[in-house]
N, C-alpha and C positions, 0 to 999 in steps of 0.2 A: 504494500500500500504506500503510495506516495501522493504527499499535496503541494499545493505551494506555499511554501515555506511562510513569504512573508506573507501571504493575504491572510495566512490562517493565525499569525501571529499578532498579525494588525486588528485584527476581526476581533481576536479574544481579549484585546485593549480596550477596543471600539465599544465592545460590551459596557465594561466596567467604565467606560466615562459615560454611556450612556444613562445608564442606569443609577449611579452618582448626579449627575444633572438632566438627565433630559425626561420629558412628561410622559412616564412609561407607565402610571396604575392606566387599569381598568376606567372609565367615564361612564360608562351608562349599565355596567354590571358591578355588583356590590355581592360578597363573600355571603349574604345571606345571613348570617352569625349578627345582624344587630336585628334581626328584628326575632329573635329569640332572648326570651329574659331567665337568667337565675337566679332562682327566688331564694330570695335574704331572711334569715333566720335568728331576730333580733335576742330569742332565748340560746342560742347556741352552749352547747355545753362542751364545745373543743378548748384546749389550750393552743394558742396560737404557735409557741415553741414546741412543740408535740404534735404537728399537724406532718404526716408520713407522707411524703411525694416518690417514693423512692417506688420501683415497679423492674419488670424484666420483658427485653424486647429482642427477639430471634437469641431466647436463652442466656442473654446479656444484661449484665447487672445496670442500671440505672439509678441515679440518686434523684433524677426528675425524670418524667415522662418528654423532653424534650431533646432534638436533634439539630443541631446546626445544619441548613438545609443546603441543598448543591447550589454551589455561586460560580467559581472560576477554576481555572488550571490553562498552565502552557504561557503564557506571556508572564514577564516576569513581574513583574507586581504580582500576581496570582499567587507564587511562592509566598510573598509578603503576609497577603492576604490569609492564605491555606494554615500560615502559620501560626499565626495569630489568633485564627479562630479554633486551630487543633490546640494550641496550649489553653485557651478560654475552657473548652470541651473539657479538656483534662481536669483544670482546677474544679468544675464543678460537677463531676462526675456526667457528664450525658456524651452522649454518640455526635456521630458529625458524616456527612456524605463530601463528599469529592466534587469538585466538577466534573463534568466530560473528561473523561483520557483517551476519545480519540485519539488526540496530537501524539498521545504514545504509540501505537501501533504505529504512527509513519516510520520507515526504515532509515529516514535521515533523522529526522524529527525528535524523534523516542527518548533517547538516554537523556539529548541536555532536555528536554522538555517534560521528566522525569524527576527534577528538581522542585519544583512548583505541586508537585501533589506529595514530597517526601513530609511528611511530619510525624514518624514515629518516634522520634528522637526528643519531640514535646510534647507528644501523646502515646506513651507506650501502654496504656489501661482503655482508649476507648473504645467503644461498639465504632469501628469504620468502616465507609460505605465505598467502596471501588465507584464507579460510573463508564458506562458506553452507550451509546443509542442502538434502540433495536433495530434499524436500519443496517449498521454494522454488525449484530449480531448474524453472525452466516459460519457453517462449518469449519471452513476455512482459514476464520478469526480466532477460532474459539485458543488455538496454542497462544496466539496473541494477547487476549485476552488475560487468559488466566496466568501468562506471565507480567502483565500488568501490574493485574490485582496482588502478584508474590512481591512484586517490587516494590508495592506502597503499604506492604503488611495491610490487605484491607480485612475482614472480618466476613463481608456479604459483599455482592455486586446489586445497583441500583443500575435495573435497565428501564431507560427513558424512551418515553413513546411520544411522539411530538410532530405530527405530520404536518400541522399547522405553523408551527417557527420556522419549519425545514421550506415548505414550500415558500417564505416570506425571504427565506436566507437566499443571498445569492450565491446561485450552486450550490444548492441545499440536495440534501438526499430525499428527494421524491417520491422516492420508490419503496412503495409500501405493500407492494405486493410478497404474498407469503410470507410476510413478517413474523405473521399468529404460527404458522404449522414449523416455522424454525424455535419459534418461542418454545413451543409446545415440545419441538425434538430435541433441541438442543441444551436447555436449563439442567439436566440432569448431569450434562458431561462438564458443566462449568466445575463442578467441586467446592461451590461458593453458594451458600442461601442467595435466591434471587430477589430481590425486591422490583416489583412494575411500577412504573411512574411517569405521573405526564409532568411537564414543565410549567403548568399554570394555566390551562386549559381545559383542566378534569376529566376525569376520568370516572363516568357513572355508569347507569344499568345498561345499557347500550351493549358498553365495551366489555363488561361483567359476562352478559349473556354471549357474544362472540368464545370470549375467552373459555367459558363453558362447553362452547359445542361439540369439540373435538374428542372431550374425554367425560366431561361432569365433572372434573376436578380444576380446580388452578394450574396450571403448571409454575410457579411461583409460591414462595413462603411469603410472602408479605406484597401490601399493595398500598402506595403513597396516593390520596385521590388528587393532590396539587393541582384542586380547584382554581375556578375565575375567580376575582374580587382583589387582586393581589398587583405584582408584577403580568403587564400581557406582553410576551415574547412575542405574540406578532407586531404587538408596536413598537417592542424592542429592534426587531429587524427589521422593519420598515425604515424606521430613522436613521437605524447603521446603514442599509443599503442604499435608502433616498432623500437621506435628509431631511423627510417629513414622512405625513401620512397619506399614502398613496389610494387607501384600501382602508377608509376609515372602520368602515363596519367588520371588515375582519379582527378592527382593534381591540374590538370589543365582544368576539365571541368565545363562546366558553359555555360549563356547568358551576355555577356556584359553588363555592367550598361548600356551604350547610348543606345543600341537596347533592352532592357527589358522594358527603360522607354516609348518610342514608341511604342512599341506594345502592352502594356498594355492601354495608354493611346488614342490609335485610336478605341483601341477593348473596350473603357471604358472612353468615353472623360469629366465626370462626377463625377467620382470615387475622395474623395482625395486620393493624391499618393503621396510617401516617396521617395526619390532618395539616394540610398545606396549601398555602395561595392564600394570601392574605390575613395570616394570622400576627395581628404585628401586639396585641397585648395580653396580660394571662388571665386576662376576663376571657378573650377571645378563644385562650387554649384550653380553659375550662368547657364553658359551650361546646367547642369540639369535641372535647372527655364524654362528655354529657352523651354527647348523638350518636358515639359509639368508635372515635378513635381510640386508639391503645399509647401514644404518643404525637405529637406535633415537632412542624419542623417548620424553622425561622429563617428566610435567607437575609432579602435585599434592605430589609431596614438594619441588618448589623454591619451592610457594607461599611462607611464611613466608620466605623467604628475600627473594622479589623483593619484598614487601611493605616488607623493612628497608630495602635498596640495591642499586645494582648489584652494590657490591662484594660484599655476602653472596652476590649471588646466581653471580658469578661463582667465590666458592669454593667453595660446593656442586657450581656443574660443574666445577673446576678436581681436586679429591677425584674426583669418579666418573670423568672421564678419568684420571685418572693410576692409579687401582684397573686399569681397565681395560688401560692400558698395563701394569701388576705382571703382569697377567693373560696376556699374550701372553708376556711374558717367561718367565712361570712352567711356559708350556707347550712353549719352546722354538721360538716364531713371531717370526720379526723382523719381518713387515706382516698386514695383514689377508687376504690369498691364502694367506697362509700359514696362519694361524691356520683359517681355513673349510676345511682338509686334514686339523686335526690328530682328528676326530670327537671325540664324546660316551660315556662310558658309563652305565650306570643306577647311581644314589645307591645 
């Protein structure tokens, strides 16, 4: 596999100043999550310092139900970046995914580009998520792959399904045919828990029942719904590729996070599941617990953060944990079983 070096390198810069400045939420779709309320429980009998966040996800200890979610890799800020939010991951015991490591499989590309996803060396305790798109998932790749995933120490591989940023990306991977029957054939030979995930466009009952058809089972241990309401990667590559919005109304399509996480979760009440797209406060990652995820994952609001230090970036998730912890307290849940009993009502 070979690409161009610089377009791919400039690209995964282009990203990251994008999405640092440029008008990349959702406009006329919303995560769903504010017009559900959790109801406040003014006799609460929790201690606030005794409230249990701590949980296990693909058999992986957690000290919160939270994941730092996939941002970057391959350009070198990215390194900056990856690092900062793996030693954040670390100090507060949660999990953390990767960006894309396409750029590792190019045969030029690979090794120095190989630097930008290394953070074992600041994170040798956390649940880590490898990444590639399913587009590149093909027979073929699979040595490729899984020698990736050896070289970033990851734990699981998060394959991202993304048809909609791809066809916006210029020289995007279009081709999504047979994508499902290599999912279905090939996740067994990875040697790595698979997790499925879109990039902010959701993934609900549609893709549930596809993904069903072949066998009745997943072919996947885990499934991220990275809902609309959030970051829209088609406006992201829109603006990378044209400098505006060419294609308004694609800016804006998607499945809400709240109705991705339900319908995933009725059509799959087993599955663990990731609540993602737009969840930027621990009111919000509450809500998600509620509807039926097993953990959340935070990307583009920690950018600026991981960009300064670990330390920033550690206080931005030190804030949304502890919001989150207010949150159980507030509803009278001293753990997370408890809190997923206490239900939702409409705003």
């Amino acid at each position: 596999m070979t690409t161009d070096r610089g377009e791919m390198t400039t690209r995964k810069r282009r990203h990251i100043d994008v999405c640092l400045d440029g008008d990349v939420a959702y406009r006329g779709v919303t995560t769903g999550l504010e017009r559900c309320r959790l109801p406040y429980n003014a006799l609460t009998q929790t201690n606030l310092d005794d409230i249990d966040l701590s949980t296990e996800f693909l058999g992986a200890p957690l000290r919160a139900p939270v994941l730092v979610g996939a941002m970057t890799g391959g350009a070198e800020l990215s390194g900056t970046i990856n690092r900062n939010l793996a030693a954040a991951a670390q100090r507060l015991g949660i999990g953390m995914m990767l960006g894309s490591q396409r750029v590792m499989l190019d045969s030029v590309l690979g090794e120095r580009a190989a630097a930008s996803f290394t953070v074992r060396d600041v994170a040798p305790d956390v649940l880590l998520f490898g990444n590639i798109g399913l587009a590149q998932l093909t027979k073929d790749m699979v040595p490729d792959i899984v020698r990736a995933l050896d070289r970033v120490g990851a734990n699981a591989l998060a394959v991202h399904t993304n048809p909609l940023q791809e066809a916006m990306q210029r020289d995007g991977d279009t081709d999504f045919a047979g994508s499902l029957d290599r999912l279905h054939d090939l996740s067994d030979l990875l040697g790595y828990p698979v997790l499925l995930k879109e990039v902010g466009h959701g993934i609900g009952g549609t893709a549930v029942a596809d993904l069903l058809r072949l066998s009745g089972a997943p072919p996947v241990a885990a499934i991220d719904v990275a809902g609309a309401g959030g970051t829209s990667w088609s406006r992201v590559e829109q603006l990378v590729r044209y400098g505006e919005l060419r294609y308004p109304d694609l800016a804006d399509w998607g499945i809400p996070t709240a109705q991705a996480i339900r319908e995933v979760r009725a059509a799959l009440p087993d599955i663990p599941l990731v609540a993602s797209g737009g969840i930027r406060t621990g009111m919000d990652a509450a809500k998600s617990l509620v509807l039926g995820a097993d953990v959340v994952a935070v990307a583009r609001p920690l950018l600026p953060a991981a960009i300064e230090s670990a330390d920033a970036a550690t206080a931005w998730l030190q804030r949304f944990v502890d919001e989150l912890r207010v949150c159980l307290h507030g509803c009278g849940a001293p753990d997370l079983r408890a809190l997923r009993s206490v239900g939702l009502t409409d705003a």
